[in-house]
Structure formats: structure tokens, C-alpha cells
C-alpha positions as CSV (number, residue, x, y, z in Angstrom):
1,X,251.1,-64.0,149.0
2,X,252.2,-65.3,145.7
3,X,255.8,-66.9,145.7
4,X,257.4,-68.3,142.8
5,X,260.1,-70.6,142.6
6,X,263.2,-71.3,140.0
7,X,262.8,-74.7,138.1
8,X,266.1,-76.6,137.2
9,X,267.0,-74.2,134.7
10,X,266.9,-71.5,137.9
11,X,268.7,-69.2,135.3
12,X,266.1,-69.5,132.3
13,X,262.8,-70.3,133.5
14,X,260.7,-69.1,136.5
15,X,257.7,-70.4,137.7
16,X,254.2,-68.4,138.6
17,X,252.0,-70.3,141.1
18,X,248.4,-69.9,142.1
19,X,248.3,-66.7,144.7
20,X,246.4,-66.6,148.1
21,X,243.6,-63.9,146.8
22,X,243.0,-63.5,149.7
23,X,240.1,-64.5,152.7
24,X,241.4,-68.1,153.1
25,X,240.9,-69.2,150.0
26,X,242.5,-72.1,148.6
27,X,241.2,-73.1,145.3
28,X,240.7,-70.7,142.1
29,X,239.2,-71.8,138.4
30,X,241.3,-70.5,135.5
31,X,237.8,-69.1,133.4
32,X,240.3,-67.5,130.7
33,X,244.3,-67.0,129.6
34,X,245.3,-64.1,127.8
35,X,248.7,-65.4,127.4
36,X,250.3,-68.4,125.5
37,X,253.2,-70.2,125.0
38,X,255.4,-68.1,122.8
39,X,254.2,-64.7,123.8
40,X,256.2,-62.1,125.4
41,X,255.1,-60.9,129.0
42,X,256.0,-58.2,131.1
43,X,256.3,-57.4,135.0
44,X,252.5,-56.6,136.2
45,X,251.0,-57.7,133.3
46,X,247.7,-59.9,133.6
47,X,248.0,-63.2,132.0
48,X,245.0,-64.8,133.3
49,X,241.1,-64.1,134.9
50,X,240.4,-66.7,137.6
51,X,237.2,-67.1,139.5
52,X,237.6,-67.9,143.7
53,X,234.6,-68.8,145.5
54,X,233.5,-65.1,146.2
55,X,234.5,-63.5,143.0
56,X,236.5,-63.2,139.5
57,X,240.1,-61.6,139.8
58,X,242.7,-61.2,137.3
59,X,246.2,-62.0,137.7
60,X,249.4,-60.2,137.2
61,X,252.4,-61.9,136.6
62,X,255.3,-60.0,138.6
63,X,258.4,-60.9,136.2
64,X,259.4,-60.1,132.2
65,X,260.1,-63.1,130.0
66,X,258.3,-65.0,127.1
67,X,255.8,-67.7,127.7
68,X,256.9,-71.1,128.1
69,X,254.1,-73.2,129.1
70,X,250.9,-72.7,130.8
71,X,250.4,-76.2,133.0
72,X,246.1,-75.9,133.0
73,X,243.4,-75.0,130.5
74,X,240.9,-73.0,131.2
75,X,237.9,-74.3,132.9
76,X,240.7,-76.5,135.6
77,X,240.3,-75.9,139.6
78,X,243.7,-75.1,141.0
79,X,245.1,-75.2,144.7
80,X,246.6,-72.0,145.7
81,X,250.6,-72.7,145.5
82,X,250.3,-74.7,142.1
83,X,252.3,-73.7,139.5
84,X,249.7,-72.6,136.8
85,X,252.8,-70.9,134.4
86,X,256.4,-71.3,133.2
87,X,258.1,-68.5,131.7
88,X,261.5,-68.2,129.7
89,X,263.1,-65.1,131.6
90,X,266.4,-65.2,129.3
91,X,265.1,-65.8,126.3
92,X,267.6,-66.5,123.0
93,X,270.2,-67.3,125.6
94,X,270.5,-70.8,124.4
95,X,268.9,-74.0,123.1
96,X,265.2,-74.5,125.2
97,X,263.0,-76.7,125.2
98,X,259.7,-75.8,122.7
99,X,256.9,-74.0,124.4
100,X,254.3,-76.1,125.9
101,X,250.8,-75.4,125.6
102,X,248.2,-75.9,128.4
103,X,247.2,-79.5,128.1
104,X,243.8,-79.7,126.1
105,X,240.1,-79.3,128.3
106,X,237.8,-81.5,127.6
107,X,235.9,-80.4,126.3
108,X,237.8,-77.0,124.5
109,X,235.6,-74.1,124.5
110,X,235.1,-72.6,121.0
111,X,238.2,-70.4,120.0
112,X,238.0,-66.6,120.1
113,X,239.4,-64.2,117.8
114,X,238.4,-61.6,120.6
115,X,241.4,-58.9,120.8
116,X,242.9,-59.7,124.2
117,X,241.5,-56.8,127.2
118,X,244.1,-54.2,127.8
119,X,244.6,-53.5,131.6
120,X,244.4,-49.6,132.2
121,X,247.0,-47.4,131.7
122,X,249.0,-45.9,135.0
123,X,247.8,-48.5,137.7
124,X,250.8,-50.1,139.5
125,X,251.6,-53.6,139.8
126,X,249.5,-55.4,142.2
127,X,249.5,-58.9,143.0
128,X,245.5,-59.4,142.7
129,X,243.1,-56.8,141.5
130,X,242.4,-55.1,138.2
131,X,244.5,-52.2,137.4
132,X,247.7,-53.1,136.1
133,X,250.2,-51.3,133.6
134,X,248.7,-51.8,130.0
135,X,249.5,-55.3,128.2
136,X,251.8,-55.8,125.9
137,X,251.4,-59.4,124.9
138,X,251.7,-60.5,121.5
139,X,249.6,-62.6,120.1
140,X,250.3,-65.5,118.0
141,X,246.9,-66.3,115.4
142,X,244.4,-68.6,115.9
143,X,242.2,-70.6,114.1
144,X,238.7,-69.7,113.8
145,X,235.4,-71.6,113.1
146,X,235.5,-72.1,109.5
147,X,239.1,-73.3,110.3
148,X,238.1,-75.6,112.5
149,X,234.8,-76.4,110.7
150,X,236.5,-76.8,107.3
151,X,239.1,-79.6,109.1
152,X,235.7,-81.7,110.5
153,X,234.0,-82.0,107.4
154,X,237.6,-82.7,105.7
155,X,237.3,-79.6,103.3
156,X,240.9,-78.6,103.8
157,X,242.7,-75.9,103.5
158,X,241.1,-74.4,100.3
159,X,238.3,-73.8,102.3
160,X,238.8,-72.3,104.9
161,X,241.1,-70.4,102.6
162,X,237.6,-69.3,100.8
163,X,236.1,-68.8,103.8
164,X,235.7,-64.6,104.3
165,X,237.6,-62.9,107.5
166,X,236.0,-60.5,109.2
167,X,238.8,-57.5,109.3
168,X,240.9,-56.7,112.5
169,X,239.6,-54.5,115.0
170,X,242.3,-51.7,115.9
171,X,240.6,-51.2,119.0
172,X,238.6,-53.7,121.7
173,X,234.9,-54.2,121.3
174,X,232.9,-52.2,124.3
175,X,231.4,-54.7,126.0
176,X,231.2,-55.9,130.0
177,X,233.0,-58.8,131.0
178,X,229.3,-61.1,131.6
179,X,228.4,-59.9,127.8
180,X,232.0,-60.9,126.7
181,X,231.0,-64.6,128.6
182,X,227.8,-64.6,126.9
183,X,230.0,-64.1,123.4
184,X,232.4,-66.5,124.4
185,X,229.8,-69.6,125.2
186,X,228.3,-68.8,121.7
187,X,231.3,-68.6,119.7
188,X,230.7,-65.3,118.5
189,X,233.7,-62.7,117.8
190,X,232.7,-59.3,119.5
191,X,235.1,-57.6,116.7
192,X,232.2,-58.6,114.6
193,X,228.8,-57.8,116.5
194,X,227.3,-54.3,115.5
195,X,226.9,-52.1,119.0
196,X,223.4,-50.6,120.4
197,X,223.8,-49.8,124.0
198,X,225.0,-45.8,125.0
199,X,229.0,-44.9,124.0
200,X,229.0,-47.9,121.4
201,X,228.9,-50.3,124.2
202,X,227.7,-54.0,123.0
203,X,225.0,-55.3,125.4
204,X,223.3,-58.9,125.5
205,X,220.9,-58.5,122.8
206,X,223.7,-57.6,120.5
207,X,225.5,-60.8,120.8
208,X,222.1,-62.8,120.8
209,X,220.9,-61.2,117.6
210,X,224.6,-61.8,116.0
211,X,224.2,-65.6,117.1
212,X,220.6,-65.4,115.4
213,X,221.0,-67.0,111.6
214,X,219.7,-64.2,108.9
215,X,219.0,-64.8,105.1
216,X,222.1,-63.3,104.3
217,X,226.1,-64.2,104.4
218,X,228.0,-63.9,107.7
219,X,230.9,-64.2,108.8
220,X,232.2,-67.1,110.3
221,X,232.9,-66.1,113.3
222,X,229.1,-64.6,114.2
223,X,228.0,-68.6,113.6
224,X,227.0,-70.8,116.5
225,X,229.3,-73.7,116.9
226,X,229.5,-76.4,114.5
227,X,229.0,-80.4,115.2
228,X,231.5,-82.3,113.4
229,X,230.1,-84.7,110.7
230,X,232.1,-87.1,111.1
231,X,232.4,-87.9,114.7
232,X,230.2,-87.3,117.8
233,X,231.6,-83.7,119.2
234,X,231.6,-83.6,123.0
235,X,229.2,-81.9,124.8
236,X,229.8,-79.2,127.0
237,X,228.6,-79.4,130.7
238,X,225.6,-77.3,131.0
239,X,225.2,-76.9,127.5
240,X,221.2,-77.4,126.4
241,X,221.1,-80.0,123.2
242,X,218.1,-80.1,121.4
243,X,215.6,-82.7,122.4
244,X,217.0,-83.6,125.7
245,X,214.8,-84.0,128.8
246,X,217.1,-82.6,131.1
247,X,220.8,-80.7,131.5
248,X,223.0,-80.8,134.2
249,X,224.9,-78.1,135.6
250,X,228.4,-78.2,137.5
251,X,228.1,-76.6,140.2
252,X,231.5,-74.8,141.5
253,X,232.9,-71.3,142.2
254,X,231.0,-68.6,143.2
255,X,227.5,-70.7,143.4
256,X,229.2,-73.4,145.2
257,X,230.4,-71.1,147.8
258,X,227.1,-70.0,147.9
259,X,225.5,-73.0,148.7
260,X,227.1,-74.4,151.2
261,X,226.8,-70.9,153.0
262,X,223.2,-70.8,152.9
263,X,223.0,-74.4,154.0
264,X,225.5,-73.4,156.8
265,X,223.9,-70.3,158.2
266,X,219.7,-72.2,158.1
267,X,221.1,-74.9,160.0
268,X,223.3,-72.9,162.3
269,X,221.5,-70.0,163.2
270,X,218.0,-70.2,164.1
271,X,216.1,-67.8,161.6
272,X,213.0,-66.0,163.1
273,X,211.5,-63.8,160.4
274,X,208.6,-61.2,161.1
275,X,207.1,-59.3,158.5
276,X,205.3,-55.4,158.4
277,X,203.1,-54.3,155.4
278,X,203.4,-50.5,155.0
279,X,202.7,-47.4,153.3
280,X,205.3,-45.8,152.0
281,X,203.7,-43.0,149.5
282,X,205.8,-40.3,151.3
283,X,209.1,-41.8,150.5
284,X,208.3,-42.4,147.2
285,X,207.5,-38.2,147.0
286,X,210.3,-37.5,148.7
287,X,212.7,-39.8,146.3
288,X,211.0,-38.0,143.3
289,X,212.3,-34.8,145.3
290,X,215.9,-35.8,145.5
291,X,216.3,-36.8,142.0
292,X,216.0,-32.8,141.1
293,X,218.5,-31.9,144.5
294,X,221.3,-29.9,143.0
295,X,223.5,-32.0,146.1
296,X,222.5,-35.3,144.4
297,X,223.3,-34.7,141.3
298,X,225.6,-37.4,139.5
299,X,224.4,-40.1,141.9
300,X,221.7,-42.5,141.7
301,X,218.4,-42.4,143.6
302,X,216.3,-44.9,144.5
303,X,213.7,-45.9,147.0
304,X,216.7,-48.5,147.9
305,X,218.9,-45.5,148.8
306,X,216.1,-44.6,151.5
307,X,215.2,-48.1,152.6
308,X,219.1,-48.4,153.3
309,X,219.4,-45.2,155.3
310,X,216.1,-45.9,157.4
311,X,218.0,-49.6,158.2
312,X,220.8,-47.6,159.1
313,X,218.9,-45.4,161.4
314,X,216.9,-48.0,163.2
315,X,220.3,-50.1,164.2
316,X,221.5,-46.5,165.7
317,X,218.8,-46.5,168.1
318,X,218.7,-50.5,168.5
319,X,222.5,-51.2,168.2
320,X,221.8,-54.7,170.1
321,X,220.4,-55.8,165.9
322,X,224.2,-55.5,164.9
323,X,226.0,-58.1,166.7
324,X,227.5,-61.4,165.7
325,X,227.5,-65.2,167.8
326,X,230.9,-65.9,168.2
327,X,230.2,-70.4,168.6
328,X,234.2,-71.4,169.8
329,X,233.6,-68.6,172.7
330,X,230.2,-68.5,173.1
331,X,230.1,-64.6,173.2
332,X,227.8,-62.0,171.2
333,X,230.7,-59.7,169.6
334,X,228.5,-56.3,169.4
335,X,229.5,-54.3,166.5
336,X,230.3,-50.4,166.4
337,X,230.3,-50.0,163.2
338,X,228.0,-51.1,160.0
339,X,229.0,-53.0,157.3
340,X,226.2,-52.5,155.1
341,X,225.6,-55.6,152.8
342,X,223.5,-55.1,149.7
343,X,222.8,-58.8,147.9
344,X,222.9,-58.7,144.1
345,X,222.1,-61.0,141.9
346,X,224.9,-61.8,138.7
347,X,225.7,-63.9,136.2
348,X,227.7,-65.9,138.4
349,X,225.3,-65.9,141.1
350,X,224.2,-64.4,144.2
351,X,227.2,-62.1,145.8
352,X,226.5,-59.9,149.0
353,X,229.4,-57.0,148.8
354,X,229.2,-54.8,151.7
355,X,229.9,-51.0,151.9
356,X,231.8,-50.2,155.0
357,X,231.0,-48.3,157.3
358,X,228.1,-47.3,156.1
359,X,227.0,-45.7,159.9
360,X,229.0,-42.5,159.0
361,X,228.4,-41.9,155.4
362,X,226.4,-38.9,154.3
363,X,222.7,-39.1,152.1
364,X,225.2,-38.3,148.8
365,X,228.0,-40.4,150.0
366,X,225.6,-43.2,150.4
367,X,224.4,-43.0,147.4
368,X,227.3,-42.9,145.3
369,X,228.8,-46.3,147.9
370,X,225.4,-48.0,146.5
371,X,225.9,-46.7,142.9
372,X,229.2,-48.1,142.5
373,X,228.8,-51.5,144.6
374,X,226.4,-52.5,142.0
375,X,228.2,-51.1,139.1
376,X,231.1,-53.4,139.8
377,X,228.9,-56.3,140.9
378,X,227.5,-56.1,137.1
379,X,230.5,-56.2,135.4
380,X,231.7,-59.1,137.6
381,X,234.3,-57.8,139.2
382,X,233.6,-57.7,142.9
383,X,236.5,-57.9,145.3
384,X,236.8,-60.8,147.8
385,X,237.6,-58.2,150.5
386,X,234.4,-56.5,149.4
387,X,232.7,-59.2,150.6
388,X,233.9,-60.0,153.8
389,X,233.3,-58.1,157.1
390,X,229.4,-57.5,156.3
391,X,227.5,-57.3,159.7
392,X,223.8,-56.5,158.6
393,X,222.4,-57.2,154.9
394,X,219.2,-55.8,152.6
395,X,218.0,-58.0,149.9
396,X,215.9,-55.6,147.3
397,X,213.7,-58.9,145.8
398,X,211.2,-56.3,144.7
399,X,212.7,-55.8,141.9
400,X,211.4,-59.4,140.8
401,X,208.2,-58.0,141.2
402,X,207.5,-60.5,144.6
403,X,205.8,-59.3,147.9
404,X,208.3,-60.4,150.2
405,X,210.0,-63.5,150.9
406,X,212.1,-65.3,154.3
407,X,215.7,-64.1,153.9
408,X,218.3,-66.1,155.3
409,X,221.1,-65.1,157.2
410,X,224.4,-63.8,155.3
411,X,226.9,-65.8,157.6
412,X,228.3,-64.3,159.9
413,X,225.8,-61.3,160.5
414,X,222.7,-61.4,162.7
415,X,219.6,-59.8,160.6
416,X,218.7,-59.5,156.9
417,X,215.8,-57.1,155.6
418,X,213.9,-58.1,152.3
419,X,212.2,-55.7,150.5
420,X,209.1,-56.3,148.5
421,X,207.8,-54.6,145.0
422,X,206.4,-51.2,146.3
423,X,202.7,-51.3,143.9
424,X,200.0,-48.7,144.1
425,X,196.8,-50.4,146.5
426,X,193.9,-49.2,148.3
427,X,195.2,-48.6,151.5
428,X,193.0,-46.6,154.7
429,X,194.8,-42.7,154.7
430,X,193.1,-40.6,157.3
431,X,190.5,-42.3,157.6
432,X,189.5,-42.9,153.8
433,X,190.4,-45.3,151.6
434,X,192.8,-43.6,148.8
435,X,194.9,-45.1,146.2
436,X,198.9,-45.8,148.4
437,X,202.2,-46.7,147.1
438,X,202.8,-49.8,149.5
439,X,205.5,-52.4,150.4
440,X,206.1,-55.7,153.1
441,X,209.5,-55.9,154.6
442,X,210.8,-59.0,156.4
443,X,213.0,-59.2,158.6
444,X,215.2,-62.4,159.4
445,X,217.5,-62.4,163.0
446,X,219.3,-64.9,164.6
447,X,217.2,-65.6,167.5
448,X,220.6,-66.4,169.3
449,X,221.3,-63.2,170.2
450,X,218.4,-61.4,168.7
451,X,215.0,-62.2,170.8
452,X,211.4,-60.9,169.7
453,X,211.4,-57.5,171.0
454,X,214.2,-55.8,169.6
455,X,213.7,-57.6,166.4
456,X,210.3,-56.1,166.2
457,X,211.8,-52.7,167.5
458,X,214.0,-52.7,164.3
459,X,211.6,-53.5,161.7
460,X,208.8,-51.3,163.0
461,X,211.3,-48.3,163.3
462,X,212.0,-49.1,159.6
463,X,208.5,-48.9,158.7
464,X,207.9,-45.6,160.5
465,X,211.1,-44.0,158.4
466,X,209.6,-44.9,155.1
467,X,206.1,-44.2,156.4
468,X,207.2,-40.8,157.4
469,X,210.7,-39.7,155.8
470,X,211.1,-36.8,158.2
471,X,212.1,-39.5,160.9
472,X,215.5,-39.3,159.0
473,X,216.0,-36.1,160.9
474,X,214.5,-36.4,164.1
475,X,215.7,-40.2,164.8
476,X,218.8,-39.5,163.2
């Protein structure tokens, strides 16, 4: 819960501290403010996108008033309950103190002239999420990188005065929030990159080919960072410099998290994984076949959408798979109910939302769960609570173009099934050898709770579903 406290001026100024987002967390990294000292914010508007150890969330600020100071720059690890902002709530009722800025990171990222993102219009106030009443912040101007440039190399103000402005954007560049990253870390203004995806939408290759140096004039903005002349510039942690021999990367967030996870769950659990090699021709027909189903229409279909309905299928005749290993009480807790998690790989690393209750969802109903889970794991915006409460997992590394590989454990749950690239081989089909669409699936159990048999019962009741789709209706 986010609580907020008076400072000595209890009339004037209120404080905004670090929220509980929620699942016990207790640190957050501020990646980005959309508010600074001097700018005029309103009750439920987001002033600032910080990054837990499951996911990115933005944050509203639950009062009216006018910046005063924001107490960490971006890139700073805060405890939950630390004040991150102080804002003026009776402005022009008397002599304050000047605004304070966040004190300087080190290093600063490369400024932005990026319009600030507009939260979407009718949403209600919420303490953490996405959807809050539209922003009205107003922004004080910035300097960009021929400002900036022109001060290193001690041109002045006539330069940068020379320098040509790209012209203001009425309205915010299309673009997801891991392309508007990729813009960021390359200093490139989005108002400026020319859009090829679908609906004007900006996509990676975009902002690559704007950071790209052509024969002819750009602006400055669209030009990779500048070292100063004059004086070493810092280098940023991560960053790759020419001629090095190695760069080091901090690891924190979401890829910490996951981390000490993994290492958690191999050394906690005792991982048995058996694998089965098998044909799954049919499945691939019948996924062919669903595509032109008028009751699938607007949802995606993929072999995954099978594979994850035959997983379902096989823990409803061998229940005993979904259970977890309660340590403290030394009890199996046997689930009723299946959380199913789907592990997708982002920019930030690798997250493992779940849909719930996946047991009583529909064909179509599944398939639009599985369409948006990834959708919003792209864009980065995965909820912590999204995350939690997963109890069995599939991990799809086939899309790599690998066999198969030894999953390990999501904590918490008992089994994972990988999936392996499905590739035409010669494969025996009553009694010939024909040309078969073929997979391997592994699965990993905790052998806790999970002994050979009904592992092997799960996994080859698997295979027969995909083998032979019609199982989906006489199993099911």
C-alpha cells in the first residue's frame, strides 16, 4: 500500500514514497520519470515507470500539485517506503524553496526529446498498473544532442543555435515500450524515425536504421551519442566500446530475480527429466484446420495452443503432476486447479506469466488467454500478479530452432514441459517410412512428490494427444 506523509511544511508539500507493488517485494529501479521539478501533476497521473524483480509497472501519483523535487535519477534501486518525490500541493501560496531536480546518475543517459506517453483515457486511478486518467504534465524543454555536443567541444551557443530542430510531433510516435528502450540507449528521438511496421507503428529496425549514419544531413537527434573532446565521457555499464575485449553487465531487476530463482529451484528440488520423440503430423493438419474455423476467428492458432491443451488434458487424468512440496510442513499441497505458465523470453529477460485457471477454459478461450499473455509480455508490461500462483509451466524453445533441452523447475510448481522445433523427418507410418512432421518433449518433475511412473504417465499421455488429436475428445 502506498502511504505518503507531510514534510515540515505539512501544509505545502507532500511526499510520494516507493509503493508495495505487490508479491513481497521490496526494492523497485526507477528505469524512467515523466515528471520534473516544475511540472504540474494531477491525482492518478503516472509520473514514473519502475522495474520490480518480476516486471515493469508505472506509477500514479494519488494527489494534484506541481513538482518539487524528485529525490533519485533514473537507473537508482529504491526500498519500498522511500520517498522517491516531493510535490508543492499549494502552489503560489507563498515564498518556497526552488524545485530540486533528481540528483545527477552517473552516468546520465542521453537526453530525450521523446513526447512524454499519455496514459489512456477513462481508466480510474489505481495505485499500480497501467491505465490511469490521461496526463497532463507540462513539460519544461530540454536540451538535445547538438546542445549538449555543441557545450563539449566549446562551440557555444551559436551553434547549437545553427544546429537544425527536427519539428514537434503533435502526436506520440507508435512504438512498444522495448523499441522506445532500444531508442532511448541510442539517443535517437522517435519523433524523428520514419515508421514501417502495420498502423505506422515504429519497430526495431526503424530505430537501428535511424542510428545508421547516411551520406546525407540528419538531424541531431537521429545521431548516436557524442564523446566529448575534451575530457574522457563516462562509460555506461553494459555499453560495448570499440576495441574492448570484454563488457560487463549489471545484473539486477527482472534477470536478477531470475537468477537466483533458477539457482534456488536446481538446488532445492530434485529435477528428473525424461524425454519422448514423437510424431505429430496430425496436429499440425488439424491446426491448419482451425485457422479457417469460423469459432476461431480473431484468435491465434498455433501448434502451442494444442501442445497446451493436450498438457492440460493429461494432468486431468493424472492430477497427482499438479501438486506443490510445501518444505516448513513437509506436505504435498495437491492443486485443483491449473495455473497454466507459458515462459517467454523479453527484453528484460526470461518471465513465466501464468493464465489462471486454464483447466476450465474453452479451445477459443484458451487461445485468446495465450494470445494476450504474450502480447503484454512483448510490450513489457507483465503484471507481478500475473506471475505468481503458476502451478505447472510449458517452455516452447522450439521456436529457437533446438530439439529439446532439460527445463528447470519454475519455483514453486512441480513439472515443466519443453517443446522442441517440430521439422519434417523420415519417420516409420504404417509400416513405411514416409516423410513426418516430428517433435521431442521433455519433461522435468520434482521427484519429491513426483516419482517415475506418473511422470512417464504425463508425458506419454501428451504424446498420444498430439500423435492423435481426437484424444482431445475422448480423454477430455
Amino acid at each position: 500500500m502506498t502511504t505518503m506523509t507531510d514534510t515540515s511544511n505539512a501544509a505545502r508539500f507532500r511526499e510520494f514514497k516507493m509503493p508495495d507493488v505487490g508479491e513481497g517485494l521490496t526494492e523497485a529501479e526507477i528505469l524512467k520519470w515523466y515528471v520534473q521539478p516544475g511540472d504540474t501533476v494531477t491525482d492518478g497521473q503516472v509520473v514514473c515507470e519502475v522495474e520490480t524483480a518480476k516486471a515493469a509497472v508505472e506509477l500514479p501519483i494519488p494527489f494534484d500539485g506541481v513538482v518539487h523535487e524528485l529525490r533519485f535519477p533514473e537507473g537508482t534501486t529504491v526500498d519500498v517506503g522511500q520517498v522517491i518525490i516531493a510535490v508543492d500541493v499549494a502552489p503560489g501560496s507563498g515564498d518556497a524553496p526552488a524545485p530540486v531536480a533528481a540528483p545527477a546518475p552517473a552516468p546520465a543517459p542521453a537526453p530525450s526529446a521523446e513526447p512524454e506517453p499519455e496514459a489512456p483515457k477513462g481508466r480510474q486511478p489505481v495505485l499500480v498498473g497501467y491505465g490511469v486518467s490521461e496526463s497532463s504534465t507540462k513539460r519544461r524543454a530540454r536540451k538535445g544532442m547538438a546542445a549538449i555536443q555543441a557545450e563539449l567541444n566549446g562551440h557555444g551557443a551559436a551553434s547549437v543555435a545553427a544546429a537544425p530542430a527536427p519539428a514537434a510531433s503533435k502526436e506520440r510516435p507508435l512504438a512498444k515500450p522495448p523499441v522506445r528502450k532500444l531508442a532511448k540507449d541510442l539517443g535517437i528521438d522517435l519523433a524523428t524515425v520514419v515508421p514501417t511496421g502495420k498502423d505506422g507503428i515504429i519497430t526495431r529496425e526503424d530505430v537501428h536504421a535511424a542510428a545508421t549514419p547516411v551520406a546525407t544531413p540528419v538531424p541531431a537527434q537521429v545521431q548516436a551519442p557524442a564523446v566529448a573532446v575534451e575530457a574522457p565521457a563516462p562509460v555506461e555499464a553494459g555499453a560495448v566500446v570499440a576495441g574492448a575485449r570484454e563488457t560487463r553487465i549489471p545484473v539486477k531487476g527482472v534477470r536478477k530475480a531470475i537468477a537466483q530463482a533458477m539457482v534456488g529451484s536446481a538446488f532445492t528440488a530434485p529435477h528428473v527429466t525424461e524425454f519422448v520423440t514423437v510424431d505429430v503430423t496430425r496436429t499440425m493438419k488439424l491446426v491448419a484446420e482451425l485457422k479457417e474455423d469460423k469459432d476461431m476467428a480473431g484468435v491465434r492458432v498455433n501448434p502451442l495452443l494444442l501442445i497446451a491443451k493436450a498438457l492440460l488434458v493429461a494432468i486431468k487424468r493424472n492430477p497427482g503432476i499438479n501438486a506443490a512440496w510445501d518444505e516448513p510442513n513437509q506436505e504435498i499441497v495437491q492443486k485443483h486447479f491449473v495455473n497454466l505458465g507459458i515462459a517467454a523470453a523479453t527484453p528484460r529477460g526470461l518471465i513465466v506469466p501464468n493464465i489462471k485457471d486454464a483447466h476450465d477454459l474453452t479451445l477459443p478461450q484458451l487461445a485468446a488467454a495465450l494470445g494476450e499473455l504474450v502480447a503484454t509480455a512483448r510490450d513489457g508490461k507483465t503484471s507481478p500478479a500475473a506471475m505468481a500462483g503458476g502451478t505447472v509451466t510449458i517452455t516452447n524453445v522450439g521456436v529457437f530452432g533446438v530439439d529439446t533441452g532439460t527445463p528447470i523447475l519454475n519455483p514453486g510448481e512441480s513439472a515443466i514441459l519443453a517443446v522442441g522445433a517440430i521439422k519434417l523427418q523420415p519417420w516409420v507410418h504404417k509400416g513405411k517410412v514416409k516423410p513426418r512432421q516430428v517433435t521431442t518433449l521433455a519433461l522435468s518433475f520434482d521427484h519429491r512428490l513426483v516419482d517415475g511412473e506418473l511422470g512417464s504417465k504425463v508425458l506419454a499421455d501428451v504424446a498420444a494427444i498430439l500423435e492423435n488429436p481426437k484424444r482431445l475428445i475422448t480423454w477430455a
